[in-house]
Structure formats: C-alpha cells, structure tokens
C-alpha positions in Angstrom: -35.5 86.5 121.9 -34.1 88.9 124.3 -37.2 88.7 126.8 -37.3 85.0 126.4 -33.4 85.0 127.6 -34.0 88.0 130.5 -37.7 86.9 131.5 -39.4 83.4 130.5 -36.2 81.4 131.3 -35.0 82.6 135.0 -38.0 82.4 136.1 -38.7 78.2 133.9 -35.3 77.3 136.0 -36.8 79.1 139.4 -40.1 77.5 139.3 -37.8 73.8 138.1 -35.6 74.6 141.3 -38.4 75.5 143.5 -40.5 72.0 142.4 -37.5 69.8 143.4 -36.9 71.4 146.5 -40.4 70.8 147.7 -39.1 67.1 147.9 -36.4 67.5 149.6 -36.9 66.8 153.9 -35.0 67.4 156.7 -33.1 63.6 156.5 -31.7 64.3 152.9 -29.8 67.1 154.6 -28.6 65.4 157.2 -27.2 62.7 155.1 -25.5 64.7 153.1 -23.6 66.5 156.0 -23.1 63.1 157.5 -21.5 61.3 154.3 -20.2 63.8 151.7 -19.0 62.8 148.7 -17.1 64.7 145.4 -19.3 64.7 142.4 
C-alpha cells in the first residue's frame, strides 16, 4: 500500500491537474481577476 500512497497517487492527481489545466485559456483568468467571488 505504501508505494500506492507515495508513488501511483501523486503522480493520478498530477496527471488529473495537468489534463484540466490544458483547458483552461487566457479569458478564464481574466475573468476570474475581473469578478472574484468566495467559494
């Protein structure tokens, strides 16, 4: 379990991070500094 915990799931959540931030474009950004909002 311990190399599923240090290796297999950093780098799952990396890759999941990495995938959604391929969508992301220069406009998203700037509406989020021109109307932020609390979660």
């Amino acid at each position: 379990m311990n190399i599923v915990t240090d290796v297999i799931l950093p780098l799952a959540l990396a890759f999941i991070m990495f995938a959604l931030g391929l969508g992301l474009t220069g406009e998203d950004f700037l509406r989020v500094a021109r109307q932020p909002r609390d979660f």
